[in-house]
MIDRENVEX-365379 format. One record per residue (C-alpha): residue in one letter; x, y, z. Coordinates in steps of 0.001 Angstrom, whole numbers, plus 500000, padded with zeros to 6 digits. Example, Ala and Ser with C-alpha at 12.3 -4.5 7.8 and 13.67 -1.06 7.14 Angstrom:
2
  type      px      py      pz
     A  512300  495500  507800
     S  513670  498940  507140
END
This chain:
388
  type      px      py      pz
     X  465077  942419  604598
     X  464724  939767  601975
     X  466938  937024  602591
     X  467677  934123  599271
     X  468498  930686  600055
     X  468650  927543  598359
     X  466232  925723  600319
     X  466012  923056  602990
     X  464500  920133  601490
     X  462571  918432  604015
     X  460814  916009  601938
     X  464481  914287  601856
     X  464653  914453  605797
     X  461542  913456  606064
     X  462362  910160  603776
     X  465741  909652  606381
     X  463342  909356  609015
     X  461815  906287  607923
     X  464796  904421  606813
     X  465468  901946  605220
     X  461883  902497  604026
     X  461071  903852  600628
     X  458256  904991  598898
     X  456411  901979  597414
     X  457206  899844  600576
     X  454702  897965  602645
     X  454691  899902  606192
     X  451924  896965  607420
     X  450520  894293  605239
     X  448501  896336  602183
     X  449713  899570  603254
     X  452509  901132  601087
     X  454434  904593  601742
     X  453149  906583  598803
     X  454726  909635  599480
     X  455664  912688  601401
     X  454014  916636  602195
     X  455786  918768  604053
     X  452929  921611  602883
     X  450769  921506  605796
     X  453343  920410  608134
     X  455243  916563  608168
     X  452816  914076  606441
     X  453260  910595  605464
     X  451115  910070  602733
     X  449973  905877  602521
     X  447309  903948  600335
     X  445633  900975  601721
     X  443787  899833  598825
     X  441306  902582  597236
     X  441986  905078  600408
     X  444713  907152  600933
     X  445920  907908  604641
     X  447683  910667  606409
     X  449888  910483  608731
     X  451188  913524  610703
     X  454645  913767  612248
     X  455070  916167  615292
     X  457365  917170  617641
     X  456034  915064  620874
     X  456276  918304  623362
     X  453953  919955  621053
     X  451082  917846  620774
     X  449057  915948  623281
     X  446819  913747  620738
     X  449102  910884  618752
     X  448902  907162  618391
     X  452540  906328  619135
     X  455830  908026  619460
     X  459223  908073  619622
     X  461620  909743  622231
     X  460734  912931  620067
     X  458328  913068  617220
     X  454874  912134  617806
     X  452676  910034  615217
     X  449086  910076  614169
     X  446571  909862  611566
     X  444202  911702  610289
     X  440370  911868  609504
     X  440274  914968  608204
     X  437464  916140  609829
     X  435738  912864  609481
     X  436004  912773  605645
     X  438305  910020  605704
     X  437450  907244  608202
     X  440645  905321  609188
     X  440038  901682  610963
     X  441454  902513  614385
     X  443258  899581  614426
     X  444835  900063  611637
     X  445672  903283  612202
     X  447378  902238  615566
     X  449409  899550  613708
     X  450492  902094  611246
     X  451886  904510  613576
     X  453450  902146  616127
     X  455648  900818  612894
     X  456399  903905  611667
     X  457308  905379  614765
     X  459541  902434  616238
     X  461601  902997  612761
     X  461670  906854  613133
     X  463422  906311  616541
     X  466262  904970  614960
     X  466734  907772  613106
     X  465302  910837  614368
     X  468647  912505  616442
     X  470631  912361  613006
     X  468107  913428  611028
     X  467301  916359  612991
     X  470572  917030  613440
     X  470967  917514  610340
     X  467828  919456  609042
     X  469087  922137  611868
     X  472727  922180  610429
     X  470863  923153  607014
     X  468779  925324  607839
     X  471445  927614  609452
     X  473512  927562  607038
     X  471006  929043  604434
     X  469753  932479  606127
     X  469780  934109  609511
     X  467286  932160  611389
     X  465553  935155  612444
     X  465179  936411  609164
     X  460773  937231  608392
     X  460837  937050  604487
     X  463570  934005  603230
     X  463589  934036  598868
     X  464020  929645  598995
     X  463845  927205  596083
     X  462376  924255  596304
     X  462825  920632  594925
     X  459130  920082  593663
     X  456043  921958  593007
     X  453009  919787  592800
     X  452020  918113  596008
     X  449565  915149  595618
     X  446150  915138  597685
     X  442531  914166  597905
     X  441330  910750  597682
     X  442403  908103  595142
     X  439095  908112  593170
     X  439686  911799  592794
     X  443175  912859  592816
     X  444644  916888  592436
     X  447706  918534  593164
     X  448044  921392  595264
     X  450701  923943  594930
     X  451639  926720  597197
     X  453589  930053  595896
     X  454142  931282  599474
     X  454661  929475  602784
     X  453484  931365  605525
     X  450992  934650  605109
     X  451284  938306  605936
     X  447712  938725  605739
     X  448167  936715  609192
     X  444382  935637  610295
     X  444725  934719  613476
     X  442384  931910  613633
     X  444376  930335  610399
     X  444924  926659  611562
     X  448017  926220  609074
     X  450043  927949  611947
     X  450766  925452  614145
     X  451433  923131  612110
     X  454098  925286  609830
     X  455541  926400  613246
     X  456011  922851  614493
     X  458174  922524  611026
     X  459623  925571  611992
     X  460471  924281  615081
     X  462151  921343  613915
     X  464202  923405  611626
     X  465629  925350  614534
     X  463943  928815  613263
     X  463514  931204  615278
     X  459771  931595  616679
     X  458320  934427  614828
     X  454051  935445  615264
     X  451879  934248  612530
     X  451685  937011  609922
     X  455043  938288  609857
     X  457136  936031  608019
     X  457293  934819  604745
     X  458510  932223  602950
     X  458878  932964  598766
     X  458888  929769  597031
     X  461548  931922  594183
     X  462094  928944  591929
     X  458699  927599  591412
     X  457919  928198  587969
     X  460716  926756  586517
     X  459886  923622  588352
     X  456335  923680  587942
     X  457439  923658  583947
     X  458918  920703  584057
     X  456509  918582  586492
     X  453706  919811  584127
     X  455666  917624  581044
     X  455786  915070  583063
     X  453059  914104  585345
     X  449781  912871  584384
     X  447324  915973  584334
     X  445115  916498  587162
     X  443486  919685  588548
     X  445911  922048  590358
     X  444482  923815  593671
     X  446322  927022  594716
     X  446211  926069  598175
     X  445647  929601  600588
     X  445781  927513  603767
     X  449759  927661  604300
     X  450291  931220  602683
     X  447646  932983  600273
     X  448611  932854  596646
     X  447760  937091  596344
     X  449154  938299  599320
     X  451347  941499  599562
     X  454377  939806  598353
     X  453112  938445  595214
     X  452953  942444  593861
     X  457009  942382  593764
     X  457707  938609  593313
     X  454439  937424  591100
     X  455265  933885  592043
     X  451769  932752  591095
     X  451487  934898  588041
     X  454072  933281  586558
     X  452913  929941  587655
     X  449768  930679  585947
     X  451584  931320  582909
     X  453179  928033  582632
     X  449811  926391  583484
     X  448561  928616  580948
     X  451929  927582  578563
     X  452363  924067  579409
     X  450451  922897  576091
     X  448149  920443  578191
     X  444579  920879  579890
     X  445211  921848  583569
     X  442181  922239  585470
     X  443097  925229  588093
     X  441524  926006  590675
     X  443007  929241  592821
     X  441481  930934  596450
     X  442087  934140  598038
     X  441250  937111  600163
     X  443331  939432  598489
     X  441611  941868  596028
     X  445003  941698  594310
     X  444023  938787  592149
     X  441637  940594  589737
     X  445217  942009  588018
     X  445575  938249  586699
     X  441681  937897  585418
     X  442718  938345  582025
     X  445354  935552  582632
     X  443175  933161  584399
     X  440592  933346  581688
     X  443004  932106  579477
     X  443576  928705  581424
     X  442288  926148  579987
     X  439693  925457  582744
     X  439832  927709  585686
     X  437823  928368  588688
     X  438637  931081  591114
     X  437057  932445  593911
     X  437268  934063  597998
     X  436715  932856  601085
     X  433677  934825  602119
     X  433078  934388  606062
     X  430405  936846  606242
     X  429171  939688  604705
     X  429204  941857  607404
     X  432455  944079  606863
     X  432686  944874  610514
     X  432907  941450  611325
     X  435350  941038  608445
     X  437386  943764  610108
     X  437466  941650  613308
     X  438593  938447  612310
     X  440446  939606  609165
     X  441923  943282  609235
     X  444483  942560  606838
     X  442594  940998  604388
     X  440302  942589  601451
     X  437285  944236  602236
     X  433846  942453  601371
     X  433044  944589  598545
     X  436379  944434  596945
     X  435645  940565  596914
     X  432773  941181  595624
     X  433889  943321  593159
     X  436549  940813  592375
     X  433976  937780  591818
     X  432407  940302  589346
     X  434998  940740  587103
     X  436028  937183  587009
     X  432512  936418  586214
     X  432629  938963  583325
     X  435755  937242  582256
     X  433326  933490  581797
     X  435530  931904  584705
     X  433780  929989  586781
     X  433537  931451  590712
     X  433784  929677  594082
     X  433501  930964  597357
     X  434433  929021  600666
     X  432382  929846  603774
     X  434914  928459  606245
     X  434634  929190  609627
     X  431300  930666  609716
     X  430827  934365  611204
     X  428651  936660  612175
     X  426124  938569  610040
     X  423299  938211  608282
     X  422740  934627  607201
     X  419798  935475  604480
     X  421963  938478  603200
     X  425132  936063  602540
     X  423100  933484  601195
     X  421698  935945  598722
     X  424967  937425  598259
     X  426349  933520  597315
     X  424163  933240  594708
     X  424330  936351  592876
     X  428521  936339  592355
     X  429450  932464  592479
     X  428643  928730  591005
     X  429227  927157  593652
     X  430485  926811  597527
     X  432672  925241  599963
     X  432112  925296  603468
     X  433544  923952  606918
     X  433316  925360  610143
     X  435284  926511  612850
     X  438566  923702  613498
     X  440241  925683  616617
     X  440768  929358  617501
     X  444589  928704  617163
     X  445703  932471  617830
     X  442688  934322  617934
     X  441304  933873  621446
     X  441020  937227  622428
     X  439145  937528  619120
     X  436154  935061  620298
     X  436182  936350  623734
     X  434783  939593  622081
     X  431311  939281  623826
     X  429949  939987  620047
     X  431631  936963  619345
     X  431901  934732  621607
     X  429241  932456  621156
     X  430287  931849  617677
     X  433322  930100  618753
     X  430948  926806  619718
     X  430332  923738  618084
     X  426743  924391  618378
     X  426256  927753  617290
     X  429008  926926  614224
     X  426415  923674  613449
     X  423457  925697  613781
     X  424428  928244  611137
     X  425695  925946  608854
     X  422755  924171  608440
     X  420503  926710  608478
     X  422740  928329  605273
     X  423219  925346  603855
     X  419309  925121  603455
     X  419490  928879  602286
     X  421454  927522  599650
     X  419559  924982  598485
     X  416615  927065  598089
     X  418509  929313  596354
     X  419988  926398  593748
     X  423420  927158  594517
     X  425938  924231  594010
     X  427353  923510  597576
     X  430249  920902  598215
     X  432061  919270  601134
     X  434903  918566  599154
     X  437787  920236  598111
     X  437232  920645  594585
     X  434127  921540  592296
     X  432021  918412  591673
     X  432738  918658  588107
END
């Protein structure tokens, strides 16, 4: 059952926890609060000069990794994955001033946020219709800024080593919703086009990034709701050049081909693991089948839009045959390995499997395709977006 509410907006509790600070403050001498994400679970977003910082904010029972902390909420920054060095002791200072104001404020605010969120839909409820108070969420570094914007929170495709999971259950959490498993709820983001319309008037153009960690933009629900087709169409609309960039592993996509050719500069792609389907079947039995990716990347080829895929974690299968594979569909590719088997234990312990689940082995293979790709020409990136 589909149930419509009119959204909790956390970026607003969020803000209560730090007051009286406001975005553009100083949190520590030439470090300002430059905003809020509540996409990939709570995130202070800071700048310190040319580099922007993330900070994470986390229920203190669930984690055991933060650099300070209230009576509730743990505090930490990030690296992302080493890509963005923070000065430890900065990053200390940071946290232990942000969290000594958060304690001030934290039993109200969550108080409140809980009070909220009741009142808007059975807390049990697995698909919840919600509008939201923004659209475009700014990331990436300050030399390269791009907004990423997410249809659907939470993913019925439901891979089990996802790593959004935690972190959109710890908001969850918070919110005082009821603990449901990864893959079986929902959240459909109902309003977003009409806000997306009038954030594309007014902010300075950047590329977009349909972001598939918290929810993929082409899941099942997008064949009644077509959240991100109409999104598309106000990119598309909008009367200015947004670069797009847009991620799935949902065959579904090739229905809007014809509409993402029309964007003023798209790219759009899958994440391609492996091309061993059996493997596929493993890790992702809800999502599209290898050669209905592939047969996706063709016709958006055959459409003149430029094609991604992201190799992230690495699996399985023949290395030589998905480096060929790479550089007959797509321009270029993203990669990362493995960040945590979140849900998906049982998965690894698969004696097929289970040595992939290392460091070593995850290393190993990504270097060795890596070189694969090199030989082969093929445009590989680290970073989130196309070099170009």
């Amino acid at each position: 059952m589909v149930y419509i509410s009119d959204g909790v907006d956390i970026h607003r509790h969020l803000l209560a926890l730090l007051a009286p600070l406001e975005v553009g403050d100083e949190i520590v001498p030439g470090v300002r609060l430059d905003g809020t994400s509540t996409e990939l679970g709570l995130r202070l977003r800071l700048i310190a000069g040319e580099q922007r910082i993330w900070v994470d904010v986390t229920p203190a029972e669930r984690t055991r990794k933060w650099a300070a902390r209230s009576k509730l909420l743990a505090v930490g920054y990030r690296d992302e994955g080493g890509r963005n060095r923070v000065d430890a002791k900065l990053g200390l200072a940071l946290c232990e001033r942000l969290a000594g104001t958060i304690a001030a404020n934290e039993d109200a605010v969550i108080e409140a946020l809980r009070s909220e969120a009741a009142r808007e839909a059975p807390l049990a409820a697995r698909v919840r219709e919600v509008c939201v108070p923004t659209a475009l969420d700014a990331a990436g570094p300050t030399h390269a800024p791009y907004y990423t914007i997410n249809p659907y929170v939470g993913c019925v495709i439901g891979c089990k080593f996802c790593y959004a999971q935690t972190n959109l259950g710890l908001v969850r959490q918070l919110m005082g919703l009821a603990h449901v498993p990864w893959g079986s709820w929902v959240e459909v983001r109902a309003n977003l086009p009409d806000v997306l319309g009038e954030e594309l008037q007014r902010l300075e153009p950047r590329p977009i990034k349909f972001c598939p960690i918290v929810g993929d933009a082409y899941q099942a629900v997008e064949r009644t709701h077509r959240v991100t087709q109409r999104c598309l169409e106000v990119v598309r609309d909008s009367g200015r050049a947004w670069p797009t960039i847009i991620l799935t592993r949902a065959a579904l996509m090739k229905r809007d081909v014809a509409l993402l050719a029309s964007l003023p500069a798209p790219w759009a792609g899958v994440s391609l693991p492996t091309v061993d389907d059996t493997v596929r079947r493993h890790f992702e039995p809800r999502a599209s089948s290898i050669e209905q990716r592939l047969d996706l990347l063709k016709a958006l080829r055959g459409a003149g839009i430029k094609t991604m895929a992201v190799v992230q974690p690495i699996f399985a299968g023949p290395l030589e045959a998905l480096a060929d594979t790479l550089a007959a569909h797509v321009d270029g590719v993203s990669w990362d390995v493995l960040r945590g088997e979140e849900g998906a234990k049982a998965e690894f312990d698969d004696p097929r499997f289970s040595q992939t689940r290392t460091k070593g082995w995850q290393r190993e293979r990504a270097t060795a395709l890596l070189a694969m790709l090199h030989a082969r020409g093929v445009d590989v990136w680290e970073s989130d977006l196309p070099p170009s």
